[in-house]
N, C-alpha and C positions, 0 to 999 in steps of 0.2 A: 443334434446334428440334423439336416436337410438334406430331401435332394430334391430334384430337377420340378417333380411332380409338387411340390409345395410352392415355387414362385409363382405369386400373381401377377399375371397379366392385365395394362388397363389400356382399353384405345388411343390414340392420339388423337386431338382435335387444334386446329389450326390456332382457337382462342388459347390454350395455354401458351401457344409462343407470343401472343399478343399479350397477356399477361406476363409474363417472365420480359418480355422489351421492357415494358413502360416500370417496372420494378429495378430492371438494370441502368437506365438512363437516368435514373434520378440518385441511383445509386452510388453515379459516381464520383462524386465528393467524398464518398466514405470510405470505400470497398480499398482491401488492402490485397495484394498479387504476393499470396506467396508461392505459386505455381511458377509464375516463370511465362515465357512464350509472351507473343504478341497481346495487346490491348486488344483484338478482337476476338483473341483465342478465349481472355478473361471473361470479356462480355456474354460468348457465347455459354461459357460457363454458368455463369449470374444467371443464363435466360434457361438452361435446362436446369438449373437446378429450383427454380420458381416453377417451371412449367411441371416438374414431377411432385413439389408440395401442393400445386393445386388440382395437380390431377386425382394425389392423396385423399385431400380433405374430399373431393368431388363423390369419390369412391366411398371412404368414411359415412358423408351421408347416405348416397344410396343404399349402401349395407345397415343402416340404421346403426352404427357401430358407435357412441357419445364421446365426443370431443372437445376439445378445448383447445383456443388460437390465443388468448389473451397474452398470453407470452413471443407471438410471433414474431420474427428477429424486423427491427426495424431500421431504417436505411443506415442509421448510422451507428451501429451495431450488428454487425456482419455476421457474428459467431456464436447469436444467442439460439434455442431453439425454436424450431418451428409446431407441434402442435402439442397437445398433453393428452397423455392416454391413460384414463386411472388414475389421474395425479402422477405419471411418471410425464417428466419433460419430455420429449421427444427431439432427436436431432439427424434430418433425414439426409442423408449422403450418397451424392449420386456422381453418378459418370456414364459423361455422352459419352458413346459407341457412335463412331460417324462411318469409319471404315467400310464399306461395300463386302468386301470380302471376307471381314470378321463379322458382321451382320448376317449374313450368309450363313455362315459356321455357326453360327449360335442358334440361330433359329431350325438350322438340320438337327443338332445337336447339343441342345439345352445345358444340359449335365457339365458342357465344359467351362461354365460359369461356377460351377461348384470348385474348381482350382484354383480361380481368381483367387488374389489376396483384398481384404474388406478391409481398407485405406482408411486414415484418419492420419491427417497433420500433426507431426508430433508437439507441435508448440499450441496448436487447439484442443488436443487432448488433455495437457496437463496446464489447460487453463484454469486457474480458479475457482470457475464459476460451475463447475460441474459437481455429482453427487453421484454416489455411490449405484442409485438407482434409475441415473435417467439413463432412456435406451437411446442406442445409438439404432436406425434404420439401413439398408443398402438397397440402395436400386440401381438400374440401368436403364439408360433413354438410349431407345438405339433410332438413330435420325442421321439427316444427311447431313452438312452444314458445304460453305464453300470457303475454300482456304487459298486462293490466289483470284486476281484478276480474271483471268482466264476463266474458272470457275463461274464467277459472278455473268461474265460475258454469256453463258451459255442457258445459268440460267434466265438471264434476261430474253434470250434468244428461244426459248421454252416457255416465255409467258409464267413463270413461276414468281411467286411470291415475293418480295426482295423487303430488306429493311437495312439502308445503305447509311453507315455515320462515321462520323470523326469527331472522334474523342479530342478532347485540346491539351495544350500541353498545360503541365502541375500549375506554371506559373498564372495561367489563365484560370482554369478550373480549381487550384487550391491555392490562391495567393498568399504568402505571410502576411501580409498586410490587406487587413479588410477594409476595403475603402472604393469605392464605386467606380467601375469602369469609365464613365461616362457616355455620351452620346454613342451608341455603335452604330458602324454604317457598314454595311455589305456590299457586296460589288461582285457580279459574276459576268466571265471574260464567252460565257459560251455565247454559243451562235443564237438558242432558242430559253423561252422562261424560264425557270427553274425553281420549283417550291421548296423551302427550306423551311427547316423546324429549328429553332436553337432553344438551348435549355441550361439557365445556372439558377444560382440564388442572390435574394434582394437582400437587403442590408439587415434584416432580422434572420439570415439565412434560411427563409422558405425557399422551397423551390417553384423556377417558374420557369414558363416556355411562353414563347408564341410562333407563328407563320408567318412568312414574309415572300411573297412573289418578286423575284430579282428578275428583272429584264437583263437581256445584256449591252451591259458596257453602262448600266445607269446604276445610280444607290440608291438602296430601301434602306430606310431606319430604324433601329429598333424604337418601341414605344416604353416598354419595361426600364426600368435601371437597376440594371447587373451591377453587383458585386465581384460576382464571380461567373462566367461560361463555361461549361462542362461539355456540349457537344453539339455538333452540328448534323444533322439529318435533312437527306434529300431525299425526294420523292421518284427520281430516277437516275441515274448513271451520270454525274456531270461529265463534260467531253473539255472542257478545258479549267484554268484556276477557279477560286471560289478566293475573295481576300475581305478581312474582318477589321475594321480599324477602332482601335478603341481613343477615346479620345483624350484621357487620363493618362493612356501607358504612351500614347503618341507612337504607335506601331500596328504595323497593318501584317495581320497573321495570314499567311495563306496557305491553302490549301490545294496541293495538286492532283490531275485524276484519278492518282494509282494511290493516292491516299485515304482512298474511304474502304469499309471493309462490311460486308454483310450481316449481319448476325440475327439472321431470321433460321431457324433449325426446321429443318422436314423432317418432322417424327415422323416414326412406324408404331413404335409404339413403346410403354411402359413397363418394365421387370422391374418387380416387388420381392425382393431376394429371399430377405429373413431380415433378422433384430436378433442384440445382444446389448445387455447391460452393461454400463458404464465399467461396475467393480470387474464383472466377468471379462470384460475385454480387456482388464487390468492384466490380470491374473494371465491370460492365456495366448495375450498378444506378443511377438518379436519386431524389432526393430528391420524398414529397411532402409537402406542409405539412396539419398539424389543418388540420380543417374541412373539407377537401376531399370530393367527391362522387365517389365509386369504386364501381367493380362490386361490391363486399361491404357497402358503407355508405353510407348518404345522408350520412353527414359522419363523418370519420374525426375522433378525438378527441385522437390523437398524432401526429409528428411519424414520418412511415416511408420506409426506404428500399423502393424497388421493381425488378422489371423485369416484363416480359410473361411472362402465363402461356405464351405459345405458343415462349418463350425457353426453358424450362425442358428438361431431359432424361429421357428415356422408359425410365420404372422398370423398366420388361421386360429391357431393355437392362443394369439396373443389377442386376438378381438375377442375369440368367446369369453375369456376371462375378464375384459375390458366390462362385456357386455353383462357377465356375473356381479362384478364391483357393484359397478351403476345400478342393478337390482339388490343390492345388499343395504347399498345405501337409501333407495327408495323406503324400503319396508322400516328402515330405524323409526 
């Protein structure tokens, strides 16, 4: 067991959310939503939970603590682990804390994260590809995020950081049939330029991006040939449509203002809970059903096993031993 006095604490720095975007964006041909909620709610997902594996590894170094990434989950492989400690896999599981007023609460009062229940998807848990000994991780990114227009308006109006996109729909970004968009052409109706990013894959399904400066009321073309478009990113708040015509599908996708969503996260900062072992969390975990109202959710959206965070094991405890191995094995 744990308590309060055993989570590690790591700063936040702006370049993890800049890592965790450009991880999610390319992600998204793959990544499978069994959460529920809006596509930016997933996204921002995607980005804290990249931004808490690199804040890991970041900390791992500095602590001189020996690691291993070779197995770290690749885009198109959402569910595999992230680092190896000792030769056990590792699979770090996090939840942003966005809330103002439970951020608050937590940070007065630590210990009340020892009640939380330590989530794991019940259909990721009893995936296959698990073993008896890899550990499961828990943390908490407690950050801001913005969840309506309104939101976004304000922080644009604060000069804050913004990373504004639109996902496209399955038939564009996952087509059945892989066969090349053709010629795209953009077209944006605002009043002043507008920098746009778009991002799919080519016919070998790399992924690729480029920039495209739209004036308004003229078309820029793409120079790439898409297979597929995954997503549209602008460089500031468009004020009216954004329309995408492909030449293949013979349809012009548009895009309206209240249709892009931020997914840039304002950390505070990183809680490093504890760890528990795959068997162990076998063994000791209960089921809770969607819907349910838990310490991370006003209503969980899937179907998870759990145990108490204050169940969990004190990662302090888990590096020195890491750090014992890796001397054991030097002297062989």
């Amino acid at each position: 067991m744990i308590s309060a006095s055993d989570f590690i604490k790591l700063p936040y720095t702006p370049d993890l959310t800049e890592g965790g975007i450009a991880y999610a964006t390319r992600s998204l041909p793959h990544t499978y939503d069994r959460m529920g909620g809006s596509l930016y709610s997933r996204l921002r997902r995607i980005v804290g939970g990249v931004a808490v594996e690199l804040a890991f590894r970041r900390y791992l170094g500095e602590q001189e603590i020996p690691f291993d990434v070779k197995g770290a989950t690749p885009f198109t492989e959402p569910d595999r682990y992230d680092v190896s400690l000792g030769g056990h896999r590792c699979d770090i599981k996090t939840f942003v804390t966005s809330k103002r007023n439970q951020i608050t609460a937590m940070r007065r009062n630590p210990g009340l994260v020892l009640r939380a229940p330590a989530l794991i998807p019940e259909d990721q848990f009893f995936a296959v590809n698990h073993a008896g000994q890899d550990l499961y991780l828990f943390a908490f990114l407690l950050g801001l995020t913005t969840n309506s227009p309104e939101d976004i308006q304000k922080a644009v109006a604060a000069s804050q950081q913004i990373y504004l996109i639109h996902p496209l729909r399955s038939d564009w970004s996952r087509p059945q049939a892989w066969a090349p968009l053709g010629r795209l052409a953009l077209k944006s109706e605002c009043p002043a330029p507008l920098t746009v990013e778009i991002g799919g894959q080519d016919a070998e399904r790399n992924f690729i991006t480029e920039t495209l400066t739209l004036e308004p009321l003229s078309r820029a073309f793409a120079l790439n040939n898409y297979y597929s478009l995954a997503y549209v990113h602008a460089d500031s708040l468009p004020a009216a449509r954004i329309g995408i015509h492909s030449a293949a599908k013979g349809e012009i996708y548009l895009i309206l203002p209240h249709e892009w969503g931020n997914i840039w996260i304002y950390g505070l900062e990183i809680w490093l809970a504890g760890y528990i072992a795959h068997e162990e969390f076998r063994r000791k975990s209960s089921a809770i059903f969607a819907g349910s109202r838990v310490f991370q959710y006003s209503k969980t959206q899937t179907k998870n096993m759990s145990v108490p965070v204050t169940d969990l094991r004190s990662l302090e405890d888990l590096f020195e031993r890491v750090k014992e191995w890796d001397e054991q094995k030097k002297s062989w």
